[in-house]
mmCIF file of the protein (N, C-alpha, C, O) and its ligand, coordinates in Angstrom:
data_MODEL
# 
_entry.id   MODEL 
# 
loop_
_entity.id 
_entity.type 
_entity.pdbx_number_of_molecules 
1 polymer     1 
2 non-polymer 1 
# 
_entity_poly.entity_id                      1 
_entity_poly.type                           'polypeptide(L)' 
_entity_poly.nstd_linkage                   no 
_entity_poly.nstd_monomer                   no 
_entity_poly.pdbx_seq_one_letter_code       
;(UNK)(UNK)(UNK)(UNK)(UNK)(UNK)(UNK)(UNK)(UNK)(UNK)(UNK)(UNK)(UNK)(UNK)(UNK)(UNK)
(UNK)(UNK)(UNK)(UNK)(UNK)(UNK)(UNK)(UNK)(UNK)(UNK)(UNK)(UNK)(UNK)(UNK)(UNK)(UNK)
(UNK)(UNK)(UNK)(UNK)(UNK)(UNK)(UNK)(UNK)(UNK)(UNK)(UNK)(UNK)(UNK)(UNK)(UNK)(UNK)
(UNK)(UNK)
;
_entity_poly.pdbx_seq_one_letter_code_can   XXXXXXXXXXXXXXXXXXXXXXXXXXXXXXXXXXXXXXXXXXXXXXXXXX 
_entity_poly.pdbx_strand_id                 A 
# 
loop_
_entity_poly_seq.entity_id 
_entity_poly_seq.num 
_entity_poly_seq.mon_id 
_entity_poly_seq.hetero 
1 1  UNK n 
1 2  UNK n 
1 3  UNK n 
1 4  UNK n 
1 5  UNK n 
1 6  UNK n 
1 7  UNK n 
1 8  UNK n 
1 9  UNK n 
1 10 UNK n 
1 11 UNK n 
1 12 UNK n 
1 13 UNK n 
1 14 UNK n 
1 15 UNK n 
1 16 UNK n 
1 17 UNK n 
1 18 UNK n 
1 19 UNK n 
1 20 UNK n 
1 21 UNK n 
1 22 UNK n 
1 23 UNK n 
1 24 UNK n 
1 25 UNK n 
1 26 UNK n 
1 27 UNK n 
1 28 UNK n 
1 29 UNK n 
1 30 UNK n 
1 31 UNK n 
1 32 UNK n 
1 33 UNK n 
1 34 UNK n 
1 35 UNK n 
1 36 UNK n 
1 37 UNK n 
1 38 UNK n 
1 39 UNK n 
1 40 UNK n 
1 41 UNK n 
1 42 UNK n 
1 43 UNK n 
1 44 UNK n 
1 45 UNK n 
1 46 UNK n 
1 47 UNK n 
1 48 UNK n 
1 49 UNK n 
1 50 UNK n 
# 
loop_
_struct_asym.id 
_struct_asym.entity_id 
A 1 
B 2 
# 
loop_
_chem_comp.id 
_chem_comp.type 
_chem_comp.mon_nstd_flag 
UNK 'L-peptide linking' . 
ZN  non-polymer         . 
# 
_pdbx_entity_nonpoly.entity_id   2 
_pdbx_entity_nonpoly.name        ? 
_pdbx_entity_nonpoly.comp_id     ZN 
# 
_pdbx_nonpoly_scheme.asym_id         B 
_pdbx_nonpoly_scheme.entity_id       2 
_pdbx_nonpoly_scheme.mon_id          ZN 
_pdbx_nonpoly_scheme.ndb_seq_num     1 
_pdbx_nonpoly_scheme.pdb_seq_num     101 
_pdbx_nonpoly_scheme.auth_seq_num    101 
_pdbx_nonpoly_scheme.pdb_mon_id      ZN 
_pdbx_nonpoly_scheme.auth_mon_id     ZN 
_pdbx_nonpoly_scheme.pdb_strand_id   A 
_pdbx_nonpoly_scheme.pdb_ins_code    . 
# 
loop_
_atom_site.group_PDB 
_atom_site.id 
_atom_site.type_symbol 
_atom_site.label_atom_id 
_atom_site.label_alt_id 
_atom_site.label_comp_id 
_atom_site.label_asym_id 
_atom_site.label_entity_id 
_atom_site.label_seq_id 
_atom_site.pdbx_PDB_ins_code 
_atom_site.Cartn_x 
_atom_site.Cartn_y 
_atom_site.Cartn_z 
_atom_site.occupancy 
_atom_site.B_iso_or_equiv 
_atom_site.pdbx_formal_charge 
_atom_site.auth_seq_id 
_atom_site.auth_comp_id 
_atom_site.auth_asym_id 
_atom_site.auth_atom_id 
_atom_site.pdbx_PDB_model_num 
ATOM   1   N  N  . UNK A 1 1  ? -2.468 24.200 -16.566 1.00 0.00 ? 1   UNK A N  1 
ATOM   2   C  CA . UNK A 1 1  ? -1.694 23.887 -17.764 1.00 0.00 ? 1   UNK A CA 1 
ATOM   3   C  C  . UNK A 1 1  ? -0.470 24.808 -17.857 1.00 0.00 ? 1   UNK A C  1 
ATOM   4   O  O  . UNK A 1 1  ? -0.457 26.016 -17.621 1.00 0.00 ? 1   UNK A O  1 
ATOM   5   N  N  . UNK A 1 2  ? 0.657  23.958 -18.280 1.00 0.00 ? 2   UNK A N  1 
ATOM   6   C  CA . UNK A 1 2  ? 1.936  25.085 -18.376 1.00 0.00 ? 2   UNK A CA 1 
ATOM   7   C  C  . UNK A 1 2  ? 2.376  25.568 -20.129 1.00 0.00 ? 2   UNK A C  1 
ATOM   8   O  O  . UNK A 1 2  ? 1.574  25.275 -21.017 1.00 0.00 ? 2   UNK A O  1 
ATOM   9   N  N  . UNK A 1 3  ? 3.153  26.005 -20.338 1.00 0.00 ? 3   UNK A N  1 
ATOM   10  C  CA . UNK A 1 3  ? 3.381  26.899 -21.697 1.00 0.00 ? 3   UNK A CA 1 
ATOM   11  C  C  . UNK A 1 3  ? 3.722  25.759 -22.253 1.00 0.00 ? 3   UNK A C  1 
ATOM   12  O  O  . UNK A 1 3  ? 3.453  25.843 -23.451 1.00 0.00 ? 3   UNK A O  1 
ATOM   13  N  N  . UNK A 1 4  ? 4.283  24.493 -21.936 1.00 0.00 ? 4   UNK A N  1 
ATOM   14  C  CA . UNK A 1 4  ? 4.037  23.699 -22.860 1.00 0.00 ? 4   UNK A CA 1 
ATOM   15  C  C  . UNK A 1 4  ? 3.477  22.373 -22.896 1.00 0.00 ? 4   UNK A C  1 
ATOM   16  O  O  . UNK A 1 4  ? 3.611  21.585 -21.960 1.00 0.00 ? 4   UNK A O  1 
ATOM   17  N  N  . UNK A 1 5  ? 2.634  22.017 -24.323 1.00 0.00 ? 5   UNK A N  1 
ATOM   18  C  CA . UNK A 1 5  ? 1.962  21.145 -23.911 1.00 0.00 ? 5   UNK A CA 1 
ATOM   19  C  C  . UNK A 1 5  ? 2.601  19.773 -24.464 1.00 0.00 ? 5   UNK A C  1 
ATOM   20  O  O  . UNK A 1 5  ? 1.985  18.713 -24.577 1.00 0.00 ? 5   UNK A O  1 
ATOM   21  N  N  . UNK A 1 6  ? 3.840  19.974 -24.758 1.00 0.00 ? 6   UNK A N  1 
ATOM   22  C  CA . UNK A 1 6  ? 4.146  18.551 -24.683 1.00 0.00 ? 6   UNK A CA 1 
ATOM   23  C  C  . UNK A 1 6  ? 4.499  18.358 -23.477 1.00 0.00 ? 6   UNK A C  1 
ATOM   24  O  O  . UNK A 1 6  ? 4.276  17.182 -23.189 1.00 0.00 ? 6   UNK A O  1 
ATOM   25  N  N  . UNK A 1 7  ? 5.127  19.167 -22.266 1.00 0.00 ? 7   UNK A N  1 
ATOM   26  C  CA . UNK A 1 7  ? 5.788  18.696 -21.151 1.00 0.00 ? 7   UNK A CA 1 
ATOM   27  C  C  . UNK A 1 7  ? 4.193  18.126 -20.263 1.00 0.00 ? 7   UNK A C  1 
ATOM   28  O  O  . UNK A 1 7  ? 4.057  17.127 -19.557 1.00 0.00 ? 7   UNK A O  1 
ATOM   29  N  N  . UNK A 1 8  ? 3.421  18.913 -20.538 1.00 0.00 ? 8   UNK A N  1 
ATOM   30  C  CA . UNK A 1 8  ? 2.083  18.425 -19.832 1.00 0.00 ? 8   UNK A CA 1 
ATOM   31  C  C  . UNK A 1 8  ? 1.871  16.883 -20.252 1.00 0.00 ? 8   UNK A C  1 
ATOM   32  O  O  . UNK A 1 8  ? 2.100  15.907 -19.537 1.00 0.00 ? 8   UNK A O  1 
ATOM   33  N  N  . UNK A 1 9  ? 1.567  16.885 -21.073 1.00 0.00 ? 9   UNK A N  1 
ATOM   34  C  CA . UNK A 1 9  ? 1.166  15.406 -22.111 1.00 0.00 ? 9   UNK A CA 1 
ATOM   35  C  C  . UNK A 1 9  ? 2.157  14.020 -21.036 1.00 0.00 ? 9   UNK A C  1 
ATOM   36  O  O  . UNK A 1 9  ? 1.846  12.933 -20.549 1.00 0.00 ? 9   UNK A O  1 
ATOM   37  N  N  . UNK A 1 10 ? 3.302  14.789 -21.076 1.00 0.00 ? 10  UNK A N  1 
ATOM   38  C  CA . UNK A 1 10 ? 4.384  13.580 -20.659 1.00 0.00 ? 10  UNK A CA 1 
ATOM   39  C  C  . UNK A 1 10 ? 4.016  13.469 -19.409 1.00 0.00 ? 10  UNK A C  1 
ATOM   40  O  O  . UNK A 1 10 ? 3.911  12.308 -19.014 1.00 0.00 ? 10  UNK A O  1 
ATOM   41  N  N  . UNK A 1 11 ? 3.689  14.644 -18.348 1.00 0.00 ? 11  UNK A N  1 
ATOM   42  C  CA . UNK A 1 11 ? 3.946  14.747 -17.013 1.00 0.00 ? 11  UNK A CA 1 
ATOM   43  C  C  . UNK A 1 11 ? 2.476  14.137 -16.403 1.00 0.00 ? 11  UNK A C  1 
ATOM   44  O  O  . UNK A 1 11 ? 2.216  13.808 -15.245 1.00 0.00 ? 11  UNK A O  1 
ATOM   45  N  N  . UNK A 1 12 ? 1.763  14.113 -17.407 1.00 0.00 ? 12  UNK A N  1 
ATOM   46  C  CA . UNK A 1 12 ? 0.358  12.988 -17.231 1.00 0.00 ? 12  UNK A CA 1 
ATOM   47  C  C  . UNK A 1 12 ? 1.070  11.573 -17.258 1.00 0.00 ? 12  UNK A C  1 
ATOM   48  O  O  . UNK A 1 12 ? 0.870  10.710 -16.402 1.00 0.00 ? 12  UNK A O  1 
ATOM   49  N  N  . UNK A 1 13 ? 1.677  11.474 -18.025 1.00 0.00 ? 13  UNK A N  1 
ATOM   50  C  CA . UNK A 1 13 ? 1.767  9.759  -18.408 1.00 0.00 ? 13  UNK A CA 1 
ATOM   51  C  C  . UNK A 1 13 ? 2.867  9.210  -17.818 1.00 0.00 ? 13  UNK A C  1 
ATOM   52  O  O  . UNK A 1 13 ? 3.472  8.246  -18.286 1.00 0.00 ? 13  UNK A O  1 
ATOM   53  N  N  . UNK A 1 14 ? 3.300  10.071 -16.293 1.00 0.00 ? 14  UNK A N  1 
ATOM   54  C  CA . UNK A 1 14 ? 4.230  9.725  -15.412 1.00 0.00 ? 14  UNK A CA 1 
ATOM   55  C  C  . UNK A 1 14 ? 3.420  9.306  -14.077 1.00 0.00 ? 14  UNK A C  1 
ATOM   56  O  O  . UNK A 1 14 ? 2.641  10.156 -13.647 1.00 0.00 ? 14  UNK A O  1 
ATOM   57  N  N  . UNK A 1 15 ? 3.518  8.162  -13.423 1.00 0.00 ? 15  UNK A N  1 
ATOM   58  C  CA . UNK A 1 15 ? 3.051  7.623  -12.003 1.00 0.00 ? 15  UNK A CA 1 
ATOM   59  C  C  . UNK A 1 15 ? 4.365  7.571  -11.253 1.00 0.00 ? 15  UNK A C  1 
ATOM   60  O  O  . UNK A 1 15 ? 5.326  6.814  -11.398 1.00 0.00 ? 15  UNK A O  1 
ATOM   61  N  N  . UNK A 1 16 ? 4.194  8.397  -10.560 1.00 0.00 ? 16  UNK A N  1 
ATOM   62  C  CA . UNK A 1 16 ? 5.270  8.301  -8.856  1.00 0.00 ? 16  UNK A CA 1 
ATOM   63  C  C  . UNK A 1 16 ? 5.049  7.493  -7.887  1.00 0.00 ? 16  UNK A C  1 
ATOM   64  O  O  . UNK A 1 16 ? 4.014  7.658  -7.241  1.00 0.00 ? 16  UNK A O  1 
ATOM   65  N  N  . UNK A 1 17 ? 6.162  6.176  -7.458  1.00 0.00 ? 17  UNK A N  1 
ATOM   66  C  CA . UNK A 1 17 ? 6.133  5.512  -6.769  1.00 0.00 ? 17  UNK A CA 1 
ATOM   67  C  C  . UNK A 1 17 ? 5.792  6.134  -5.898  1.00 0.00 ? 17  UNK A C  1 
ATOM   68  O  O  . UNK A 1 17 ? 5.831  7.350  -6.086  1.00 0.00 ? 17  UNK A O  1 
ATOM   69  N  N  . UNK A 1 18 ? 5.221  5.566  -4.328  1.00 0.00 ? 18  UNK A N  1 
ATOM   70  C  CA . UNK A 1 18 ? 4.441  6.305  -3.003  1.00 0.00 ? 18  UNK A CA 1 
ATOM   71  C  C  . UNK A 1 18 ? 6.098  5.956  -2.083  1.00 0.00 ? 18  UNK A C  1 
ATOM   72  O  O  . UNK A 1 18 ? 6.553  6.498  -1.076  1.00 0.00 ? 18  UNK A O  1 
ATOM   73  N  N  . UNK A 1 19 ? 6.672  4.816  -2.969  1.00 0.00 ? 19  UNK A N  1 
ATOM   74  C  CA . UNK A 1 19 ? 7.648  4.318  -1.514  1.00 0.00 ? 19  UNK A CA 1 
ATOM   75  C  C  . UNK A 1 19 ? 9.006  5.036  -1.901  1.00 0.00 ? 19  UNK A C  1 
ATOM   76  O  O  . UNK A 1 19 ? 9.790  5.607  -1.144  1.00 0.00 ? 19  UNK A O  1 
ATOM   77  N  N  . UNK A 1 20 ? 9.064  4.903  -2.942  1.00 0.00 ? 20  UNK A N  1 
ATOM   78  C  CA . UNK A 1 20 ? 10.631 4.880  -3.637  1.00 0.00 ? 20  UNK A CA 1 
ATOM   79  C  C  . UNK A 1 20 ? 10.554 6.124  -4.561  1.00 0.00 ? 20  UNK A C  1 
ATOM   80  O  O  . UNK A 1 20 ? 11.530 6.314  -5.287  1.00 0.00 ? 20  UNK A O  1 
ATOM   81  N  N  . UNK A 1 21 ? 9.373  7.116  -4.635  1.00 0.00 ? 21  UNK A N  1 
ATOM   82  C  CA . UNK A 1 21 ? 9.147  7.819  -5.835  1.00 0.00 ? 21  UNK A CA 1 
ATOM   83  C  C  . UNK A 1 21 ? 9.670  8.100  -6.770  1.00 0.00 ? 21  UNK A C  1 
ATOM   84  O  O  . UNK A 1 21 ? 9.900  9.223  -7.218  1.00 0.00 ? 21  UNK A O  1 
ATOM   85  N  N  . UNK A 1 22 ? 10.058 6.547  -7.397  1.00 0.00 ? 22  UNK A N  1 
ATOM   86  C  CA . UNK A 1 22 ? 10.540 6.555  -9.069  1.00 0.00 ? 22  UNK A CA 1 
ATOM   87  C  C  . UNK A 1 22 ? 9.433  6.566  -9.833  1.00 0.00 ? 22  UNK A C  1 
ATOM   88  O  O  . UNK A 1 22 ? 8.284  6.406  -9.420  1.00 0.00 ? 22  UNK A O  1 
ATOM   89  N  N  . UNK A 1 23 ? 9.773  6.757  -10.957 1.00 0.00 ? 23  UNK A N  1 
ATOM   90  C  CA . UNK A 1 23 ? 8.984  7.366  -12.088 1.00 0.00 ? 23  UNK A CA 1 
ATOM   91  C  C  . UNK A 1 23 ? 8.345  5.644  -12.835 1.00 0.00 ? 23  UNK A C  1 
ATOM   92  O  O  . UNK A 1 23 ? 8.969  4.633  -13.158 1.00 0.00 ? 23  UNK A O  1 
ATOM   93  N  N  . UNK A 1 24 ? 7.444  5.852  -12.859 1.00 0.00 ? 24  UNK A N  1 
ATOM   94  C  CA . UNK A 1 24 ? 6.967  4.513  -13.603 1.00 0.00 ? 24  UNK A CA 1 
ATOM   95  C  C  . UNK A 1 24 ? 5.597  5.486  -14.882 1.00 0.00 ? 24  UNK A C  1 
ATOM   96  O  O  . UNK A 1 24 ? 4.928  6.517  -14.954 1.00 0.00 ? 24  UNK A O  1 
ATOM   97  N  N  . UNK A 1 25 ? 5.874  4.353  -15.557 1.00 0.00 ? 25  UNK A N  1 
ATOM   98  C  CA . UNK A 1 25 ? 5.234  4.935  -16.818 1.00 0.00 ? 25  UNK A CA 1 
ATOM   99  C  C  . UNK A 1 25 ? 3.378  4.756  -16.357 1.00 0.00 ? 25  UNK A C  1 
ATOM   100 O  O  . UNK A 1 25 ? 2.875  3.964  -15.560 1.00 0.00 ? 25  UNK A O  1 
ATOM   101 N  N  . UNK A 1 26 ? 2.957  5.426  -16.895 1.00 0.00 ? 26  UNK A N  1 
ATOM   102 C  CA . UNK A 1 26 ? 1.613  5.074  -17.008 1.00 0.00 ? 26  UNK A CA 1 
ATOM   103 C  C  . UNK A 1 26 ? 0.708  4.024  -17.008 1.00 0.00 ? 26  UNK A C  1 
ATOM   104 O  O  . UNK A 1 26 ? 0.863  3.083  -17.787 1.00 0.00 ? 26  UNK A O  1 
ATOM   105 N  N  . UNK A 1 27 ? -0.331 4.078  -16.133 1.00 0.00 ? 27  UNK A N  1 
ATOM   106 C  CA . UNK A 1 27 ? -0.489 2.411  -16.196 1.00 0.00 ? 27  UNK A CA 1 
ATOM   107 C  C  . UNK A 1 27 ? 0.055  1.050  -15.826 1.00 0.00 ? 27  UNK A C  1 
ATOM   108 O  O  . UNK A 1 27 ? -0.287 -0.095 -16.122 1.00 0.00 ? 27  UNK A O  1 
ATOM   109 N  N  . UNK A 1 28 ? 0.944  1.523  -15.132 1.00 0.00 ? 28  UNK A N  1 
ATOM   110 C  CA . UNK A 1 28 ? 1.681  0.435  -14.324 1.00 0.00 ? 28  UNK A CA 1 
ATOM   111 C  C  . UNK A 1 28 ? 0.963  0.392  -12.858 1.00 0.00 ? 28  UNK A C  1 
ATOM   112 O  O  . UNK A 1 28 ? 0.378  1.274  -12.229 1.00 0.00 ? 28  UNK A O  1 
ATOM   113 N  N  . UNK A 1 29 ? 1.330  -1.455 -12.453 1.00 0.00 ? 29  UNK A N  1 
ATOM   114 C  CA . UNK A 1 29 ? 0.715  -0.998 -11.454 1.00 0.00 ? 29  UNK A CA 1 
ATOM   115 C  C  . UNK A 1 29 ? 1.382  -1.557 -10.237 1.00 0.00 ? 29  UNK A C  1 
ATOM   116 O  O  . UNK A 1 29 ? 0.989  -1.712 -9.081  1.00 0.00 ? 29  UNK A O  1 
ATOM   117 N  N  . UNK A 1 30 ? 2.694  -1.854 -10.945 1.00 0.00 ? 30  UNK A N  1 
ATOM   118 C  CA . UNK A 1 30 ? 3.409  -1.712 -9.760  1.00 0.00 ? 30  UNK A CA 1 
ATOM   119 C  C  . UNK A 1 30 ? 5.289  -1.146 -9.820  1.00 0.00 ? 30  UNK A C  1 
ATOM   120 O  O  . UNK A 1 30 ? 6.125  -1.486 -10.657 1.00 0.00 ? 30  UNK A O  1 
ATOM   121 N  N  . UNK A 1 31 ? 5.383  -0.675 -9.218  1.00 0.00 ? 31  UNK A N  1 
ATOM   122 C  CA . UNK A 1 31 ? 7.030  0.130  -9.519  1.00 0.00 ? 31  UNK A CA 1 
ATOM   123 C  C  . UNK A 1 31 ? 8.068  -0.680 -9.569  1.00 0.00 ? 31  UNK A C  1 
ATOM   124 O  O  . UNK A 1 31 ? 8.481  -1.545 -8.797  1.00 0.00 ? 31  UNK A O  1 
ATOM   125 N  N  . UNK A 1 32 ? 8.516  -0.188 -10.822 1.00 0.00 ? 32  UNK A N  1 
ATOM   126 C  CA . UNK A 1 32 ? 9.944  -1.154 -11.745 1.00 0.00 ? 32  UNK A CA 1 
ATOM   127 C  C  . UNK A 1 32 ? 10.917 -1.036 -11.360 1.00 0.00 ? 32  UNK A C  1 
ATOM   128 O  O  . UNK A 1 32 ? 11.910 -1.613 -11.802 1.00 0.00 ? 32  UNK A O  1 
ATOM   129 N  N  . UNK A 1 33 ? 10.886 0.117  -9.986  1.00 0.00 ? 33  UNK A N  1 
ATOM   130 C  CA . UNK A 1 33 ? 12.609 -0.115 -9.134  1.00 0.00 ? 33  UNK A CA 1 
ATOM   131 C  C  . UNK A 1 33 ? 12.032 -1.211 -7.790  1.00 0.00 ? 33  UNK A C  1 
ATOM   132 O  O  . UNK A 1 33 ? 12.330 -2.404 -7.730  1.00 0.00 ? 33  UNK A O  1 
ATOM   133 N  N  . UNK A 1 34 ? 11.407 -0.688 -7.069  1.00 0.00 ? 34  UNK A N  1 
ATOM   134 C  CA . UNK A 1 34 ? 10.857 -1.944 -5.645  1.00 0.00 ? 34  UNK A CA 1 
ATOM   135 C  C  . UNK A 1 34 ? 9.835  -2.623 -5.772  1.00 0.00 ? 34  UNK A C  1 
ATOM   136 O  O  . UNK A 1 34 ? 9.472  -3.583 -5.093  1.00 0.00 ? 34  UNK A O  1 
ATOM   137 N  N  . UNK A 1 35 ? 9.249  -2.049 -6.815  1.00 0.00 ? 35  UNK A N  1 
ATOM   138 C  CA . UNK A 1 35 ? 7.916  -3.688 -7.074  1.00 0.00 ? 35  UNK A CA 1 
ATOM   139 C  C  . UNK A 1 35 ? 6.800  -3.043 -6.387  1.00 0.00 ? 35  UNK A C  1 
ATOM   140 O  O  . UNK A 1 35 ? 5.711  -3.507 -6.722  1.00 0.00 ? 35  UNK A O  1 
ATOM   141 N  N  . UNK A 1 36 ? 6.749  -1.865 -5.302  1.00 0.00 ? 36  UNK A N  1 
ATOM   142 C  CA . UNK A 1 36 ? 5.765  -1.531 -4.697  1.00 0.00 ? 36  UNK A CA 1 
ATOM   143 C  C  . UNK A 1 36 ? 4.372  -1.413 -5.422  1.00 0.00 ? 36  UNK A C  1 
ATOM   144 O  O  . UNK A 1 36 ? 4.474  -0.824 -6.498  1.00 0.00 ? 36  UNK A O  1 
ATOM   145 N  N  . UNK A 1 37 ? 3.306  -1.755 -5.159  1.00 0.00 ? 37  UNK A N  1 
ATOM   146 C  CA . UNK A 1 37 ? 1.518  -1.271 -6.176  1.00 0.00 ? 37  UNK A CA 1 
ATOM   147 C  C  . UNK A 1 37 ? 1.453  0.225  -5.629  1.00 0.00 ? 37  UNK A C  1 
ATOM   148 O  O  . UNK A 1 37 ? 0.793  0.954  -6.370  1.00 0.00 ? 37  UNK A O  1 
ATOM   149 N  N  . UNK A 1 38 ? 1.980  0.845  -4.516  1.00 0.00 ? 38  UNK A N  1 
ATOM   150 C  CA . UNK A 1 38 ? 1.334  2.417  -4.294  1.00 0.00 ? 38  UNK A CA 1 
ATOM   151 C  C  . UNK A 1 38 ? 2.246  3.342  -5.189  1.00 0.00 ? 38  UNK A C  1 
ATOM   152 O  O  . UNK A 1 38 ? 3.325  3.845  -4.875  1.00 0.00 ? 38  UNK A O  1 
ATOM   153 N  N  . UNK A 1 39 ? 1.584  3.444  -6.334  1.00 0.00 ? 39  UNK A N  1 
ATOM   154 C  CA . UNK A 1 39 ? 2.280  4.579  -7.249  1.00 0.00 ? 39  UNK A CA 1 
ATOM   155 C  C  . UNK A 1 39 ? 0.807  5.371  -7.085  1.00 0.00 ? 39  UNK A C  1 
ATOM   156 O  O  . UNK A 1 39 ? -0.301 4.903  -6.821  1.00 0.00 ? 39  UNK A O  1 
ATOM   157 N  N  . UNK A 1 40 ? 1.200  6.659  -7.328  1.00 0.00 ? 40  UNK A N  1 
ATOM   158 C  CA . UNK A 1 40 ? 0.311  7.635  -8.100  1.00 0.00 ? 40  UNK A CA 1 
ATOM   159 C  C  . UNK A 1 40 ? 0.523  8.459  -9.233  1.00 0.00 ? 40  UNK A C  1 
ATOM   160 O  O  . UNK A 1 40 ? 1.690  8.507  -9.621  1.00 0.00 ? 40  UNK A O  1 
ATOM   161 N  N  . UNK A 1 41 ? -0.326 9.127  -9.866  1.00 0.00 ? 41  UNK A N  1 
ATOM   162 C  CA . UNK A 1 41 ? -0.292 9.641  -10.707 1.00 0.00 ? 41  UNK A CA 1 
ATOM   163 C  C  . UNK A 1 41 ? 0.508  11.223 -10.627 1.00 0.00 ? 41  UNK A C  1 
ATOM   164 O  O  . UNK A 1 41 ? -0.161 12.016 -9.965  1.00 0.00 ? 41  UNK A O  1 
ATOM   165 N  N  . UNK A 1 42 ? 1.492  11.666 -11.047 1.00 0.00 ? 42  UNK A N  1 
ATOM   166 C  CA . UNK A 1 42 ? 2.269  12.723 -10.656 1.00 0.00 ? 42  UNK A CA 1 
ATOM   167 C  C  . UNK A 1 42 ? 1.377  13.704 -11.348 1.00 0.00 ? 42  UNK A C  1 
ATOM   168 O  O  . UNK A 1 42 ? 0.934  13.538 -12.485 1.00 0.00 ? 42  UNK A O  1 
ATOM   169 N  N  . UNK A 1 43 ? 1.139  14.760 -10.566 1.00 0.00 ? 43  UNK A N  1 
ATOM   170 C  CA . UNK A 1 43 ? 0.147  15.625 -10.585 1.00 0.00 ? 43  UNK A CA 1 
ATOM   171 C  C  . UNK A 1 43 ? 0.644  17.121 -11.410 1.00 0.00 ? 43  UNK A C  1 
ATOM   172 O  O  . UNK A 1 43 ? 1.530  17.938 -11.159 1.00 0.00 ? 43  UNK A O  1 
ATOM   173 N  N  . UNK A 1 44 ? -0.550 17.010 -12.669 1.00 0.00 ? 44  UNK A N  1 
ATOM   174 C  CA . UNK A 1 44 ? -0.185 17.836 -13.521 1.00 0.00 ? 44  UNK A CA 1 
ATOM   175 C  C  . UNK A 1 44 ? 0.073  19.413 -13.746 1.00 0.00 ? 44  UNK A C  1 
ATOM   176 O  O  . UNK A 1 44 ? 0.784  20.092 -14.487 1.00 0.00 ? 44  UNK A O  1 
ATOM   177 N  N  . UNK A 1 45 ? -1.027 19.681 -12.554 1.00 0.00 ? 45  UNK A N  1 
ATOM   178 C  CA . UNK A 1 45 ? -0.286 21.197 -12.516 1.00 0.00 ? 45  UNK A CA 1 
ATOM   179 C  C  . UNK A 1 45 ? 0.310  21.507 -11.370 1.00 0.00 ? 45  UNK A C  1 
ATOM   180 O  O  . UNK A 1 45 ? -0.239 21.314 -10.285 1.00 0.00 ? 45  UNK A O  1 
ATOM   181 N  N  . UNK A 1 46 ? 1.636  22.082 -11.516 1.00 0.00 ? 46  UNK A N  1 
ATOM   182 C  CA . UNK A 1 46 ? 2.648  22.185 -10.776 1.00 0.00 ? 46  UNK A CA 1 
ATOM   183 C  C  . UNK A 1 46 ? 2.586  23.327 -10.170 1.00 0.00 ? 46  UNK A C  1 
ATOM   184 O  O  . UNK A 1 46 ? 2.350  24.323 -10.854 1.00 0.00 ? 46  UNK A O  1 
ATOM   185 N  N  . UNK A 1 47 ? 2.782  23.454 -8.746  1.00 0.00 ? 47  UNK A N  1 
ATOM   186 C  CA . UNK A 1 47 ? 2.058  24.911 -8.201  1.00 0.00 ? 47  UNK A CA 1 
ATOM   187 C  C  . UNK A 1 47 ? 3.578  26.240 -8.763  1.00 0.00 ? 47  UNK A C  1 
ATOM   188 O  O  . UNK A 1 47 ? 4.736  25.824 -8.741  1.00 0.00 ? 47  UNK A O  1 
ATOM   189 N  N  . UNK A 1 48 ? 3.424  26.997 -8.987  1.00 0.00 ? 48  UNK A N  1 
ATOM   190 C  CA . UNK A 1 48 ? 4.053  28.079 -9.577  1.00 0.00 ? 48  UNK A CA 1 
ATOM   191 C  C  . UNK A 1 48 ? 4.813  28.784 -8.571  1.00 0.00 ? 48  UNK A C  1 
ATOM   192 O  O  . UNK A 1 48 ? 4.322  28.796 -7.442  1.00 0.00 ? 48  UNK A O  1 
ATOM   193 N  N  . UNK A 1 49 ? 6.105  29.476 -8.787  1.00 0.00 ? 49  UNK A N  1 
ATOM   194 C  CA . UNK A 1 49 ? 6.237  30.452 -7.570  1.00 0.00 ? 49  UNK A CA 1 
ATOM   195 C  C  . UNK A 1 49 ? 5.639  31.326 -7.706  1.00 0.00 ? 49  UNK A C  1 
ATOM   196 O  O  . UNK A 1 49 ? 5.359  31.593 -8.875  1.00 0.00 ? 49  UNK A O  1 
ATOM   197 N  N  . UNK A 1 50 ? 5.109  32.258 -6.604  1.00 0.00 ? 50  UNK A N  1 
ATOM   198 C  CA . UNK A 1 50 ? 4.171  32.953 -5.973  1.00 0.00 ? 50  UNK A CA 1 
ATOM   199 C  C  . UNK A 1 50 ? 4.990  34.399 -5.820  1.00 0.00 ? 50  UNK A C  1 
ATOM   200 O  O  . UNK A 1 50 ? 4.452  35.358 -5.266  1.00 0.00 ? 50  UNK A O  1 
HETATM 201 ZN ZN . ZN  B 2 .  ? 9.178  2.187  -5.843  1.00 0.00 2 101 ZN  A ZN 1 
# 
């Protein structure tokens, strides 16, 4: 989890195309720029610099 939890909240309810990795909303199930079905879910915790 990061310091804030609205950016978390949002960065859940974002799916990344697999082909085109545009941003499609949640629950979609297929991407609104190429139509592709391989979206995933953009992954919520973001590794930190080290
Ligand atoms: Zn796409």
């Amino acid at each position: 989890m990061g310091k804030f939890p609205l950016a978390d909240e949002a960065l859940a309810q974002v799916w990344i195309c697999r082909k085109c990795k545009a941003r499609n909303k949640a629950g979609a199930t297929k991407c609104r720029k190429c139509g592709s079905p391989y979206l995933r879910p953009k992954h919520r915790e973001i590794k930190a610099k080290k």
